[in-house]
C-alpha positions as CSV (number, residue, x, y, z in Angstrom):
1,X,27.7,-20.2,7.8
2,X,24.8,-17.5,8.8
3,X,26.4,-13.7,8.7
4,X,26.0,-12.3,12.4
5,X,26.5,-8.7,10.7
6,X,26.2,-6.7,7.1
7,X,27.9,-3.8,6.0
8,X,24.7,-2.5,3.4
9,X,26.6,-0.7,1.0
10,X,30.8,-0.1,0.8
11,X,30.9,3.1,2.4
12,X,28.2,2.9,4.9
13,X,30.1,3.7,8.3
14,X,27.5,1.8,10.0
15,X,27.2,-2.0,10.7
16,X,23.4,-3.8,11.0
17,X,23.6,-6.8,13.4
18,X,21.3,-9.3,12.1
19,X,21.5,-11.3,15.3
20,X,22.0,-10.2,18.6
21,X,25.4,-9.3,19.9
22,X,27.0,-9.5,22.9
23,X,29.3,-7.1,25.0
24,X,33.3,-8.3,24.1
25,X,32.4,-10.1,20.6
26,X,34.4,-9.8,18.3
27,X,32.7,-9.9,14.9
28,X,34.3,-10.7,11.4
29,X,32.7,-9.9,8.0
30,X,33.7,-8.9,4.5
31,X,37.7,-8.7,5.6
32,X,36.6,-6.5,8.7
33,X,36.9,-7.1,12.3
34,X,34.9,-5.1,14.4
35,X,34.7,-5.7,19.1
36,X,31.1,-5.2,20.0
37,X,31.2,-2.5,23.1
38,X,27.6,-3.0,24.3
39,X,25.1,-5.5,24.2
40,X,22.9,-4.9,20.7
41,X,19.9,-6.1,19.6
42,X,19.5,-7.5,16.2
43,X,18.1,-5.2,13.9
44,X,20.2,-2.0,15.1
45,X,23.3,-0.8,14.1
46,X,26.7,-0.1,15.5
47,X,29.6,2.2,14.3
48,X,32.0,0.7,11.9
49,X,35.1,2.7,13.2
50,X,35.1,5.5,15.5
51,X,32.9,8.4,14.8
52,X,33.6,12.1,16.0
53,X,30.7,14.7,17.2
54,X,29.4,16.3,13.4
55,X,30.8,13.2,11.8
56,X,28.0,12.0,9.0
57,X,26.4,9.0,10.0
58,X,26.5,6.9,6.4
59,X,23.8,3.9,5.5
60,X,23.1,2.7,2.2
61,X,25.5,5.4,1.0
62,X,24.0,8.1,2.3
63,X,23.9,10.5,5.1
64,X,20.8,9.4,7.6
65,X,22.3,10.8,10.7
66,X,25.0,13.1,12.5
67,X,27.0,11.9,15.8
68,X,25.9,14.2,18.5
69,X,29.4,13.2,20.3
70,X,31.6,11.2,19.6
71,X,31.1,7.3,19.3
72,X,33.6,4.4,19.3
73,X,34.1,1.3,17.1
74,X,31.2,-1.1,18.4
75,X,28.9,1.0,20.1
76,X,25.5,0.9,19.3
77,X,23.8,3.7,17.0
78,X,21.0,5.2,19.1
79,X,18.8,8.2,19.0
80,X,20.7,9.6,21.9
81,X,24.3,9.2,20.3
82,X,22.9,10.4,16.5
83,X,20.3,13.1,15.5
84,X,18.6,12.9,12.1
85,X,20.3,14.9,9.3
86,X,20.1,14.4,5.6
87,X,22.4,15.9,2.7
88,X,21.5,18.3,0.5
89,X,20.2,17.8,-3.2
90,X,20.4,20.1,-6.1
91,X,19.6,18.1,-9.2
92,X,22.3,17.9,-11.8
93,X,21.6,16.4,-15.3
94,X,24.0,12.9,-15.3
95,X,23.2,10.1,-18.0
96,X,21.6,6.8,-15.6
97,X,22.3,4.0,-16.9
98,X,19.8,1.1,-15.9
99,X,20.9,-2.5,-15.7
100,X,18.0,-3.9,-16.9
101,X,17.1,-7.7,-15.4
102,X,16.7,-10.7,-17.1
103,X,12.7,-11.1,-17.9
104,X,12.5,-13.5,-20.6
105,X,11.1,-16.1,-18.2
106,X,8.1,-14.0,-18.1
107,X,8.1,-12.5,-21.1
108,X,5.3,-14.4,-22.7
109,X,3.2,-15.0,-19.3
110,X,0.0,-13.4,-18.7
111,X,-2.4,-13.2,-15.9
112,X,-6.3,-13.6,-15.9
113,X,-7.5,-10.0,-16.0
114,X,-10.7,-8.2,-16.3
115,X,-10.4,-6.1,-19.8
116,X,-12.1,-2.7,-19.7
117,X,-13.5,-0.4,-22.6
118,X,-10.6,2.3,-22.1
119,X,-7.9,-0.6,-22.3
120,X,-7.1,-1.0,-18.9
121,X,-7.1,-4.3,-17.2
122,X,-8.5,-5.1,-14.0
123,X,-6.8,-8.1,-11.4
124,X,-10.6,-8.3,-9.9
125,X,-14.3,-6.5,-10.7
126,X,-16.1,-4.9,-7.9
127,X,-18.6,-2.7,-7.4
128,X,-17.9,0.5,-5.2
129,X,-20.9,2.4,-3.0
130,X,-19.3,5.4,-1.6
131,X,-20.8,8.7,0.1
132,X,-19.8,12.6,-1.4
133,X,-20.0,13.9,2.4
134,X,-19.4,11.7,5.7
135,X,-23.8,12.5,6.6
136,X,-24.5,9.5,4.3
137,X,-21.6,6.8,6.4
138,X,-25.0,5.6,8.3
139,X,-27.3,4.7,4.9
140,X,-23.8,3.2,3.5
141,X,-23.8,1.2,6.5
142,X,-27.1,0.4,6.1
143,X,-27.0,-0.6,2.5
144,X,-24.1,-3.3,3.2
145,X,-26.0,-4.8,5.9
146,X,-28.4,-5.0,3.9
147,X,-26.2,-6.7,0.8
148,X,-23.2,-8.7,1.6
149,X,-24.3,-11.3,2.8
150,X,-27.8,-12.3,1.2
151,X,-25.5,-11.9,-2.2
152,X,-23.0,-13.8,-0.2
153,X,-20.2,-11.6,-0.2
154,X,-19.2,-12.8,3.5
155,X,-16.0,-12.8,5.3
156,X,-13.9,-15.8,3.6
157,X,-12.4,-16.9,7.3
158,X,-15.6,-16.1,8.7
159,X,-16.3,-18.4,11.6
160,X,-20.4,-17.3,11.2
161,X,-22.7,-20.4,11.4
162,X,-26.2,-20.5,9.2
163,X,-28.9,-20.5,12.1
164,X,-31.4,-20.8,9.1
165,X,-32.1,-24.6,10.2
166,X,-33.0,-23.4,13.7
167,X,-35.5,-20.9,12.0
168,X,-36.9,-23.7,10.3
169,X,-37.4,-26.3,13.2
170,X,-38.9,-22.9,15.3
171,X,-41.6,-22.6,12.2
172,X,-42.5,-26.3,12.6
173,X,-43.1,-26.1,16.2
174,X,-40.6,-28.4,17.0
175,X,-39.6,-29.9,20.5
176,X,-36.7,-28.2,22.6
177,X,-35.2,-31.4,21.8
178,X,-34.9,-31.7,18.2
179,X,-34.0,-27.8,18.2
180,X,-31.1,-29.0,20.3
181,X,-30.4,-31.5,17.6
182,X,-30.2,-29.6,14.7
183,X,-26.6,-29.3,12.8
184,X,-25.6,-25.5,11.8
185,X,-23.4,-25.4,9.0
186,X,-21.0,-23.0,8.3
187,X,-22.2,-19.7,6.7
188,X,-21.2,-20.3,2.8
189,X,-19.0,-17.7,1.5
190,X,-16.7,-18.0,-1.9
191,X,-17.3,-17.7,-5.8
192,X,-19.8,-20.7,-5.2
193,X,-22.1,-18.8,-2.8
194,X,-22.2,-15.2,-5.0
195,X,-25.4,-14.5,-6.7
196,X,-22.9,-12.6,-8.9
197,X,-19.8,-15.4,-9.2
198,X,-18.2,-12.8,-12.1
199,X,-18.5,-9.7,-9.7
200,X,-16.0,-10.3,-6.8
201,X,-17.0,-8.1,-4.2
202,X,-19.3,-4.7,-3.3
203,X,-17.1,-2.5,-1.5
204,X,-18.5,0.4,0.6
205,X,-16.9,2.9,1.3
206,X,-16.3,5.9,4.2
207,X,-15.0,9.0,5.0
208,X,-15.4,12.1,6.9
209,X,-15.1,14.7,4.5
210,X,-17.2,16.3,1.5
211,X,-18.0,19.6,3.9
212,X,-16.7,21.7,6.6
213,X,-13.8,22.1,5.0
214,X,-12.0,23.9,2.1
215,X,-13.1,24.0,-1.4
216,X,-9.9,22.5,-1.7
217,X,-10.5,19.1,0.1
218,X,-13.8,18.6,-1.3
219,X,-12.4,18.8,-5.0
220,X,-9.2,16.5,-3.5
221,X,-12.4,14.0,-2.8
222,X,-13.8,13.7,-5.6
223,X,-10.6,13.2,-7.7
224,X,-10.5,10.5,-5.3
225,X,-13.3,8.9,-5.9
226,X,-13.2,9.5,-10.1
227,X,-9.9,7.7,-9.5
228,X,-11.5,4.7,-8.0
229,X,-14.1,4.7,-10.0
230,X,-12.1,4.9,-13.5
231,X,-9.6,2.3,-11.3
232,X,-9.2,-1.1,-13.7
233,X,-10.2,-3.2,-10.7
234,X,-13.8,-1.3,-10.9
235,X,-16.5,-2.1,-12.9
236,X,-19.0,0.9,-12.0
237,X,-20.6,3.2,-8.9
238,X,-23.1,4.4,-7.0
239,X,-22.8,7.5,-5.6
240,X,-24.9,8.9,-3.0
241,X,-25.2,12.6,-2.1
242,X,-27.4,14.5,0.7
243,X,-27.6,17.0,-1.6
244,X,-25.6,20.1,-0.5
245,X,-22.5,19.3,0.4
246,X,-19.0,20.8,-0.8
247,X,-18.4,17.8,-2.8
248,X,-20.9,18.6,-5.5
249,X,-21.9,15.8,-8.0
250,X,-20.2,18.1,-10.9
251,X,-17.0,18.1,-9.3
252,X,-17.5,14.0,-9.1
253,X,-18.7,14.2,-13.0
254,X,-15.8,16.5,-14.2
255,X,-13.5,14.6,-12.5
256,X,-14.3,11.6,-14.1
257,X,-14.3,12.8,-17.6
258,X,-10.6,13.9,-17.1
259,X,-9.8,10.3,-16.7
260,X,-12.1,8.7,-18.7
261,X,-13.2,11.0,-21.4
262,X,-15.8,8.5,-23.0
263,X,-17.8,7.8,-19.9
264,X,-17.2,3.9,-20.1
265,X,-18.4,2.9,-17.0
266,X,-21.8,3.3,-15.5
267,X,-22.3,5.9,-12.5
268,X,-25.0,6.1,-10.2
269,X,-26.0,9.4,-8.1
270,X,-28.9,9.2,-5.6
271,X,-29.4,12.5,-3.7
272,X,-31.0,12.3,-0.6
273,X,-33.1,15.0,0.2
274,X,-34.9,14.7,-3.6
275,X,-36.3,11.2,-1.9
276,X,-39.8,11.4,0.4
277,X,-37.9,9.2,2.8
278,X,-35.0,7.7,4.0
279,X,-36.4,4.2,3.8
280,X,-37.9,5.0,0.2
281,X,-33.6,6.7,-0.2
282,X,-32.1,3.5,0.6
283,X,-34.2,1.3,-1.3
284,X,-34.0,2.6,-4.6
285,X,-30.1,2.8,-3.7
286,X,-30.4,-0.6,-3.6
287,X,-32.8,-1.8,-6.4
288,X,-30.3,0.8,-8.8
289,X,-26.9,-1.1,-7.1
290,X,-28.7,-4.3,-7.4
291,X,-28.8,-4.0,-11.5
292,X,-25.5,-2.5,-11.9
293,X,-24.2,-5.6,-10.6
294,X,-26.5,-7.8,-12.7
295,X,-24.4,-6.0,-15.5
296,X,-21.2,-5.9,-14.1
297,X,-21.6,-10.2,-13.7
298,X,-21.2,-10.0,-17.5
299,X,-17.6,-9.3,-17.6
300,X,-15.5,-12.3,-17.5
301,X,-11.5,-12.6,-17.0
302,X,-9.3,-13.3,-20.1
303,X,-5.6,-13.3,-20.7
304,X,-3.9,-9.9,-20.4
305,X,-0.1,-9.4,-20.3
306,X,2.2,-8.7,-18.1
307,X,2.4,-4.8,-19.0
308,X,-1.3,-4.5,-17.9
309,X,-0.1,-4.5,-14.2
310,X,0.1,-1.2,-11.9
311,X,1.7,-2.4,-9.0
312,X,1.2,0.5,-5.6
313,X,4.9,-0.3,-3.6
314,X,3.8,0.4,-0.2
315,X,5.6,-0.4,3.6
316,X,4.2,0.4,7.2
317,X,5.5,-1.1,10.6
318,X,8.5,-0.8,9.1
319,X,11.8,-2.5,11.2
320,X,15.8,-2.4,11.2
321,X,15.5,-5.5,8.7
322,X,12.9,-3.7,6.4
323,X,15.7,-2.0,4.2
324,X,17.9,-5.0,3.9
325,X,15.0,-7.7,3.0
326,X,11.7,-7.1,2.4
327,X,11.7,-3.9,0.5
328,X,15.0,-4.6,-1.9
329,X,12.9,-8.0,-2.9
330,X,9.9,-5.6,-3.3
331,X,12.3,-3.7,-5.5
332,X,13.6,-6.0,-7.4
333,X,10.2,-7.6,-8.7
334,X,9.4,-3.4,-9.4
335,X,12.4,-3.7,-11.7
336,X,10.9,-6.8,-13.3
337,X,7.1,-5.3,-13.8
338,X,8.5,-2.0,-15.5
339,X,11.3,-4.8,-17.3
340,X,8.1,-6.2,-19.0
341,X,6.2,-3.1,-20.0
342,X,4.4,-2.6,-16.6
343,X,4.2,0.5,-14.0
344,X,4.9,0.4,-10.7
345,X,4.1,3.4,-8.0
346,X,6.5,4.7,-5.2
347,X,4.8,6.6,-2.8
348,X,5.3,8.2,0.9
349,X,7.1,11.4,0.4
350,X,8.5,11.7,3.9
351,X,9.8,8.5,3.6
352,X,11.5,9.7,0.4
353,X,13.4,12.6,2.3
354,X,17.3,12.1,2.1
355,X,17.7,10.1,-0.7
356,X,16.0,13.0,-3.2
357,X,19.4,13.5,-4.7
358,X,19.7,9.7,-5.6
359,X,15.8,10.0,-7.4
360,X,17.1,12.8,-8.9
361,X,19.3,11.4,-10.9
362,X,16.9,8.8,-11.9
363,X,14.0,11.0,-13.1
364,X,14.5,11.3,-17.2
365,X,12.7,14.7,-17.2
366,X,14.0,17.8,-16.2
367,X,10.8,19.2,-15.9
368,X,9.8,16.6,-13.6
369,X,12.8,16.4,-12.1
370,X,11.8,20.5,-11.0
371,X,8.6,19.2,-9.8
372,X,9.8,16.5,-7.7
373,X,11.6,18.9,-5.8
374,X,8.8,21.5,-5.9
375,X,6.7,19.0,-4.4
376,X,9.2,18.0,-1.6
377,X,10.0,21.1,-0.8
378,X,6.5,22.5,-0.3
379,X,5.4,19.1,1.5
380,X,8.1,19.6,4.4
381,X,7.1,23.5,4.7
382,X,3.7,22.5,5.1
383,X,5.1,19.9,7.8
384,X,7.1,22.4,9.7
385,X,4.3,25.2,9.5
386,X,1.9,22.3,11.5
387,X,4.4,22.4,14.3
388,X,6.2,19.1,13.0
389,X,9.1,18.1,10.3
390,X,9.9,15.1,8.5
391,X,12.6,14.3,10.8
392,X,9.3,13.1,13.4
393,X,8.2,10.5,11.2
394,X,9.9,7.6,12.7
395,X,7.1,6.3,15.1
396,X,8.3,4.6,18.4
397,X,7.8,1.3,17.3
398,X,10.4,2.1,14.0
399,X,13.1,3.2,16.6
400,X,12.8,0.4,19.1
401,X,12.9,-1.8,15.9
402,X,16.4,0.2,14.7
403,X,15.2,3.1,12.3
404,X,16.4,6.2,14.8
405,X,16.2,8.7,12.1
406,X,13.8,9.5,9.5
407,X,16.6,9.5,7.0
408,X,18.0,6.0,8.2
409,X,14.0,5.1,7.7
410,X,13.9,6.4,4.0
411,X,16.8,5.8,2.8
412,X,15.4,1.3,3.4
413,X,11.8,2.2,2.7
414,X,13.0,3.7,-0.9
415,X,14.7,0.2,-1.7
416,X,11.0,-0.9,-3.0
417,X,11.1,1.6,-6.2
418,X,14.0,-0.7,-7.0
419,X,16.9,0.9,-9.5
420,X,14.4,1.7,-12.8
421,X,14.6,5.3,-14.5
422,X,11.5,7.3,-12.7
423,X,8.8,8.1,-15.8
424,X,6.9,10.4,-14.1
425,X,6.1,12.7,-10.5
426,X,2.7,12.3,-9.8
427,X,1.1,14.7,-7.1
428,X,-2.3,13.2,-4.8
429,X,-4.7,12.0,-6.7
430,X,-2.9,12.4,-10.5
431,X,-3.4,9.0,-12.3
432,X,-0.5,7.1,-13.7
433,X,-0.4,7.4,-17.6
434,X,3.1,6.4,-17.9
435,X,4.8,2.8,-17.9
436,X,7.7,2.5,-15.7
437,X,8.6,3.7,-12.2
438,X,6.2,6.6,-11.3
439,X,6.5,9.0,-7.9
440,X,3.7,9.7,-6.4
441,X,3.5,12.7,-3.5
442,X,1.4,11.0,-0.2
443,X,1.9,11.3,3.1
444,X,3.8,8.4,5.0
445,X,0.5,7.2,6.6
446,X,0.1,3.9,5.7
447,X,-3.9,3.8,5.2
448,X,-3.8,7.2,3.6
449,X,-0.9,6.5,0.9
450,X,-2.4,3.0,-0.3
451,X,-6.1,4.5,-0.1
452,X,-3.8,7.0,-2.7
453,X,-2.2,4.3,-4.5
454,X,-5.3,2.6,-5.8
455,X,-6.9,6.2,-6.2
456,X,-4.4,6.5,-9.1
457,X,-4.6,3.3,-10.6
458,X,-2.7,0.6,-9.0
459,X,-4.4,-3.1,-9.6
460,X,-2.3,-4.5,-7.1
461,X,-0.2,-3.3,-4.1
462,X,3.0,-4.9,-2.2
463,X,3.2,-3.8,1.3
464,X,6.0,-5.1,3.0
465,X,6.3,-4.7,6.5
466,X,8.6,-5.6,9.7
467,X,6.4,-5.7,12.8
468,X,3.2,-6.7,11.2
469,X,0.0,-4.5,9.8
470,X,-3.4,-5.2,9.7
471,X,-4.6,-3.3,6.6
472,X,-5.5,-3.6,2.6
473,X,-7.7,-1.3,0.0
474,X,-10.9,-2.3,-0.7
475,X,-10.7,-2.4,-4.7
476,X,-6.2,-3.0,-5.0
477,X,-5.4,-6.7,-3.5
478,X,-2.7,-6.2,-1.0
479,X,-0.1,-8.5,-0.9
480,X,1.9,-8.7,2.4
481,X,5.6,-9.4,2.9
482,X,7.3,-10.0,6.2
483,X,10.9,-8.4,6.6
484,X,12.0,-11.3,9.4
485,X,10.7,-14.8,9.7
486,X,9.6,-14.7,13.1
487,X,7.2,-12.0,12.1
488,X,6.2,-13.9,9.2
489,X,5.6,-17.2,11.7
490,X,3.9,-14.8,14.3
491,X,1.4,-13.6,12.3
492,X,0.9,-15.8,9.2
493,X,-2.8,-14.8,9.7
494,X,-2.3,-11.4,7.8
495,X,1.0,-11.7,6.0
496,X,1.4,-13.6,2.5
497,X,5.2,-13.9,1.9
498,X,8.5,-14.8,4.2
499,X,11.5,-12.3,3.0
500,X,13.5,-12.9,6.4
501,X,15.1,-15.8,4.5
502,X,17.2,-13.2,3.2
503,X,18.5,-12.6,6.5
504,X,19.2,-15.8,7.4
505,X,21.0,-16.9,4.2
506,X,18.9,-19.3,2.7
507,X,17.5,-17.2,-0.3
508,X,18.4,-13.7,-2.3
509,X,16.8,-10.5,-2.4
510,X,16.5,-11.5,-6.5
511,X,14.7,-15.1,-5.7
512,X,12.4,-13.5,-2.9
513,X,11.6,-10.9,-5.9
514,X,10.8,-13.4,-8.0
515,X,8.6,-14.6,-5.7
516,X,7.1,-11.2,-4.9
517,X,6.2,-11.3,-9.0
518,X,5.1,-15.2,-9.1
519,X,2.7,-14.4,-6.2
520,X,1.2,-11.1,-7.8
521,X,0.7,-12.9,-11.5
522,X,-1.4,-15.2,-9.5
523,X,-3.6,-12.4,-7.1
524,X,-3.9,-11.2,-10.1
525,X,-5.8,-14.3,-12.1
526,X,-7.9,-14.6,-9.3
527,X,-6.3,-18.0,-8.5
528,X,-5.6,-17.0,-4.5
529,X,-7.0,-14.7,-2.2
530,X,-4.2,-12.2,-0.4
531,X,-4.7,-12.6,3.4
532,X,-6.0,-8.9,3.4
533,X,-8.8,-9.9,0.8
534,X,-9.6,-12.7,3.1
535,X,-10.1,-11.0,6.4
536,X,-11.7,-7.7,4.5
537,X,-9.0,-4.8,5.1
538,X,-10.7,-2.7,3.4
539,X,-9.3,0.5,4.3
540,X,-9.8,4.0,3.0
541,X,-8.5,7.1,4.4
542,X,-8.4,10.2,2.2
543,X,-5.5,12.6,2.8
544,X,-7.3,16.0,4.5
545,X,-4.5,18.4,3.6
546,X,-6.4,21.9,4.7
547,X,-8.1,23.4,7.8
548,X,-11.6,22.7,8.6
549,X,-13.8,25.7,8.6
């Protein structure tokens, strides 16, 4: 029989229903009776016995809230009965011990990887086009339209029809009639239609930095970029560059080099204002991108293991369910990667706030340990200096969905780093080096912290999500998974994986995991398409983090 409630962790002092609830029900679970006061919505949470005004509000085993007055046995948890509050962390040395999981059934898999000269391993190859400073968006836009499609890089649900027969009947001179006879296929799209089958995509991107802004941003950009570029699931660049911009093509060059000392992939600058034209600019952007890909259509997939996966952990459009489903599952198939020699990447520092003393404990260095809290610390002074705090960063669509509290929302969203010993505290734009569970300081945006995530190496990222969200990376494949079924059944268009079957009984946060992991070995070979890869989220946002001048 389904569970109409569950109790998350033993002393949580808060209930979630996982169904709705109705006014006079009374609800066993676990040995516990509990009479519902109010009608409450599945997804939210009621109080497990009564709670008095400054009572801790307990989830997960940890504070996420504080009872402005005091609330009875039943009643509904709601942002106008609890206020956010989280407790307070002071790292103490303790010995974790980590229950490693069972990975011998994949201890001798592999996925189909593209192996690069500095001994990474990419999931795909692309080629990136990207700007230095946001004056060059229009030639990048001009230089895809000019690409994609005669190279056939097209949409792969594209709904385009080839009016190239119509052309043809027009050249012949032929009759109104036979035009209006004349069959238009489909556009062709796929491996099969690529000039380039071994290169599997040209991604362009955009932004609206590079100048007007601090020396600091422009430097932040180009560590970007060099993290794209030296990113396993890149096979080379072209840069282009009007010529005097913040962003200087040495910052781009030295940034590189700190990554990838030996230079192994080819770059491409073009500088505007050294060309006669703009027409005579773009076209030699063109001819130049045109022969990188000729080489990058050289490099075939071949077996790599396990270990060669960097997996980004990301959530957005987070719901009540997120915490108990999706992102657990998420977690348990991060345990599994970093089981098998891998590295996985928890990022979204605000949605790390009130559960720093449990990372804490899990970080094996002291010294990083010290910056982990250095990094927290100075990230929510920065917040509350802008006029805000990390208690705002539940939007309204997380607390109509159940998360009232930004520590009620972190508390679930850290569930997808799993239970693994941390290796390493990464701050924006710092590639991983380390196998294992890294931290990486971005802000909760979700566009802005997976643009981060592949900007420091992942080859794949997870991004779970409750109420559905249309994004991806242009050079990570982003796999989707749905926190509730009836999400997953709503829009099946954009999400990859079902975990509401953990809410409704008929799987476990370990199979969905497993899942999670079975699904990414095969992104990964190139075998299936995510749904982001198909509809082209290619998102990329870089995180401005100073004034504009």
């Amino acid at each position: 029989m389904r569970e109409k409630v569950v109790k998350v962790h033993t002393d949580d002092n808060i209930i979630v229903a996982l169904e709705d609830l109705r006014k006079g029900e009374v609800i066993s679970s676990m040995g516990e009776d509990y009479r519902i006061m109010f009608d409450i919505q599945a997804k939210h949470k009621f109080a497990r016995h009564d709670l008095q005004k400054g009572d801790p509000v307990i989830m997960y085993g940890v504070v996420v809230g504080m009872a402005r007055h005091n609330i009875v046995q039943g009643e509904p948890i709601t942002t106008k009965n609890v206020i956010h509050k989280t407790g307070d962390f002071l790292h103490k040395k303790v010995l974790y011990n980590w229950e490693t999981p069972d990975v011998r059934k994949w201890r001798d898999r592999t996925f189909m990887g593209y192996h690069r000269k500095d001994g990474k391993v990419g999931t795909a190859n692309y080629w990136i086009v990207a700007p230095l400073v946001f004056c060059e968006n229009r030639n990048i836009g001009v230089i895809r339209e000019s690409m994609m499609h005669q190279l056939g890089y097209g949409d792969a649900k594209s709904q385009a029809l080839d009016i190239g027969p119509l052309v043809q009947a027009y050249q012949k001179s032929e009759s109104n009639e036979s035009i209006q006879n004349v069959v238009l296929p489909k556009r062709k799209v796929g491996k099969e239609s690529r000039l380039f089958p071994n290169v599997d995509g040209i991604k362009f991107l955009t932004h609206h930095l590079g100048c007007g802004g601090t020396r600091n941003d422009a430097q932040m950009l180009c560590e970007l970029i060099a993290g794209y570029i030296t990113n396993p699931n890149v096979a080379g660049a072209t840069i282009l560059g009007l010529g005097c911009q913040n962003a200087e093509q040495k910052l781009l060059e030295e940034a590189i080099l700190k990554r990838d000392p030996n230079s192994t992939k080819p770059v491409i600058f073009h500088e505007q204002q050294q060309s006669v034209s703009e027409e005579e600019f773009i076209a030699d952007v063109i001819k130049s991108t045109f022969i990188g890909l000729k080489e990058a259509n050289k490099i075939e997939r071949a077996p790599a293991t396990l270990s060669k996966l960097v997996v980004g952990l990301e959530c957005g459009g987070s719901d009540g369910f997120s915490g108990i489903s999706a992102n657990p599952a998420l977690g348990y198939a991060s345990d599994l990667i970093n089981a098998l020699g891998g590295a996985t990447i928890l990022s979204e520092f605000p949605e790390l706030h009130g559960i720093e003393q449990e990372l804490l404990h899990r970080i094996e260095n002291e010294l990083q340990a010290k910056r982990f809290m250095e990094l927290m610390t100075a990230y929510a002074t920065r917040a509350k200096q802008a006029g805000s705090g990390f208690e705002a960063n539940p939007s309204p669509g997380n607390i109509t969905d159940g998360l009232i509290t930004d520590a009620m929302k972190s508390a679930g969203a850290a569930k997808k780093g799993g239970t693994a010993p941390i290796v390493d505290v990464l701050d924006y734009t710092e590639p991983v080096t380390k196998q294992g569970l890294n931290l990486l300081c971005t802000p909760g945006n979700d566009v802005e912290s997976t643009t981060a995530l592949a900007g420091s190496g992942a080859n794949m990222i997870v991004f779970t999500t409750g109420l559905g969200t249309p994004t991806g990376n242009p050079v990570a494949p982003t796999i989707k998974v749905g926190s509730n079924t009836t999400l997953f059944k709503k829009m099946a268009d954009i999400i990859d994986i079902d975990a509401g079957t953990i809410i409704t009984g008929e799987a476990t946060i370990e199979q969905v995991g497993k899942e999670i992991l079975e699904f990414i070995i095969k992104v990964a070979s190139g075998e299936v398409m995510t749904k982001a890869q198909q509809l082209q989220q290619d998102d990329f946002i870089p995180w401005k983090r100073d004034v504009s001048l």
